[in-house]
C-alpha positions in Angstrom: 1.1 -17.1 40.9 4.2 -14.9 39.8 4.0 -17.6 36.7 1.3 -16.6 35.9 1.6 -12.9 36.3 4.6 -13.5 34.4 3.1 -15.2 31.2 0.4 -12.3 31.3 3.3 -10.0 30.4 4.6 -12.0 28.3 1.2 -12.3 26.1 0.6 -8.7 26.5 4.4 -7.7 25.0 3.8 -10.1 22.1 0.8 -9.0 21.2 2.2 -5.0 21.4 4.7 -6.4 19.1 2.3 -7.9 16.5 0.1 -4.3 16.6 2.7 -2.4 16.1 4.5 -3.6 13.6 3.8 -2.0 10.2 3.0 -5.2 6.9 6.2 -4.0 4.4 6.4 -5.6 0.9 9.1 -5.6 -1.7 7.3 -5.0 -5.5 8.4 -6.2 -8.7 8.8 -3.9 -11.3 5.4 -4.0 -13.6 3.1 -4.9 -10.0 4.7 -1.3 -8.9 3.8 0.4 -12.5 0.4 -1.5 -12.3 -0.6 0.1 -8.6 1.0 3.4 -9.9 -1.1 3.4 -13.3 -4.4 1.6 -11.8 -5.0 2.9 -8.3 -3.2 6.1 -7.9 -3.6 7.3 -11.9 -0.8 8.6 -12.4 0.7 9.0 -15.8 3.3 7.0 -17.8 5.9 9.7 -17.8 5.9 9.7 -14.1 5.3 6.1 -13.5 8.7 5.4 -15.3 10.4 8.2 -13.4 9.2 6.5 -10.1 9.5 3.0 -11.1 13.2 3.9 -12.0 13.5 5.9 -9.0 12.0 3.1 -6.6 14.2 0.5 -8.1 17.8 2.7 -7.3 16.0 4.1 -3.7 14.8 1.3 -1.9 15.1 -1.8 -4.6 10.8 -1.7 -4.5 11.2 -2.2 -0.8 8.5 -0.4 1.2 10.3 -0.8 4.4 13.5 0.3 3.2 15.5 2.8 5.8 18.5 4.6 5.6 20.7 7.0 7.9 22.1 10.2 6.1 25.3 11.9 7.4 23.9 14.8 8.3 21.2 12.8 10.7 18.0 12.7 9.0 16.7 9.7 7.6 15.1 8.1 4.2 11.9 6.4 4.8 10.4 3.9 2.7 9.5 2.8 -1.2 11.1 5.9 -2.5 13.3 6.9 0.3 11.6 10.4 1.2 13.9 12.1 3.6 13.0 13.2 7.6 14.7 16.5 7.3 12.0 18.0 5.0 8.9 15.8 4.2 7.8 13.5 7.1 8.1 13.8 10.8 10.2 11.5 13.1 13.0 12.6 16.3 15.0 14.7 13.3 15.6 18.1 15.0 14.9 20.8 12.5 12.8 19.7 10.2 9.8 21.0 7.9 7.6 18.4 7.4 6.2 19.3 4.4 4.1 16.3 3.4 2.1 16.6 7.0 3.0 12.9 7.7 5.1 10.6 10.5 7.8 9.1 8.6 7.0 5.4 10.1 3.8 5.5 7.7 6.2 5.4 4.6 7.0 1.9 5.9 3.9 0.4 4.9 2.8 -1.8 2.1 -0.2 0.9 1.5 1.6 2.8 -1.1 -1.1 6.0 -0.6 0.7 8.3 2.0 4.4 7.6 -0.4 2.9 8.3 -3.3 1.3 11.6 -2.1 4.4 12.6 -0.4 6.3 11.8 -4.0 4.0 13.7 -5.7 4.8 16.9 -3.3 8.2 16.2 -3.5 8.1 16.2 -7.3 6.4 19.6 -7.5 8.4 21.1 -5.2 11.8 19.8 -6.6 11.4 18.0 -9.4 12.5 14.5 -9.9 16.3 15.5 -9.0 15.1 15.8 -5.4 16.1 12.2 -5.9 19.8 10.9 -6.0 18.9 7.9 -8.1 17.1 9.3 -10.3 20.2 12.2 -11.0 22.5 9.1 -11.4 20.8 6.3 -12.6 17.3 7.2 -14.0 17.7 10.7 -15.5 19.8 10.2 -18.9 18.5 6.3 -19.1 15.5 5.3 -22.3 12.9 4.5 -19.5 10.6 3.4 -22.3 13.1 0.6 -22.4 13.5 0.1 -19.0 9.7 -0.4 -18.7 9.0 -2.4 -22.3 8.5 -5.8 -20.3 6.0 -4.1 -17.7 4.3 -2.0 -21.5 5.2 -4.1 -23.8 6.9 -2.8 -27.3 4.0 -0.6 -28.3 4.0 1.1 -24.8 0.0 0.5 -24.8 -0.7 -2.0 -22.1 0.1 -3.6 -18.8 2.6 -6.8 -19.1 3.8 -9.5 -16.3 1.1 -8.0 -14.1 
């Protein structure tokens, strides 16, 4: 009997497990400009800037987490920080993008890209570390050619 009560539990904590975890992926390069462009429309002057920025933040990865010094917390794809924009056991914080932190975790780009596109008006792009050091004075028509192609026109390696 206490077996069995016992492997009940056991189900029950697996399956708790399974429910709550969040499905995280880690993009490539041109599928990230191809979701950016396609289902979120956003235009090629900003899909470089977040492709860039993604690729330094989080290396495409949607799970990607990260403790700060000063105790908040980057969440996600493009790293969007618990002190301001989402909502987790940060003390002091504004949420400004209305969201819980944990769904920046998610291969469901939607609640990052909204947040990124707050953040962006807000702040700019400099709200970003990576893209102050590493995207900001770099020919990002370049850095996306193999996703464009030369002529900038259409969607390669998609």
């Amino acid at each position: 009997m206490r077996m069995l009560a016992f492997s009940w539990l056991l189900v029950i904590a697996v399956v708790g497990v399974l429910v709550g975890q969040t499905s995280a992926k880690v993009y490539k390069k041109c599928e990230l400009a191809r979701i950016l462009e396609r289902q979120f429309r956003l235009p090629r002057d900003q899909i470089k800037r977040f492709v860039c920025i993604a690729q330094y933040e989080s290396g495409f990865n949607t799970a990607a987490f990260n403790r700060n010094r000063n105790g908040s917390k980057d969440y996600g794809i493009f790293q969007i920080n618990s002190m301001y924009w989402c909502r987790d056991d940060t003390r002091g914080k504004s949420n400004s993008c209305g969201i819980q932190c944990r769904d920046l975790l998610s291969d469901n780009l939607s609640t990052a890209v909204t947040c990124a596109r707050k953040i962006l008006r807000s702040q700019g792009y400099s709200a970003w570390v990576a893209y102050k050091n590493r995207c900001r004075n770099r020919n990002l028509d370049a850095y996306m050619a193999e996703c464009w192609g030369a002529s900038g026109r259409g969607l390669n390696h998609v």
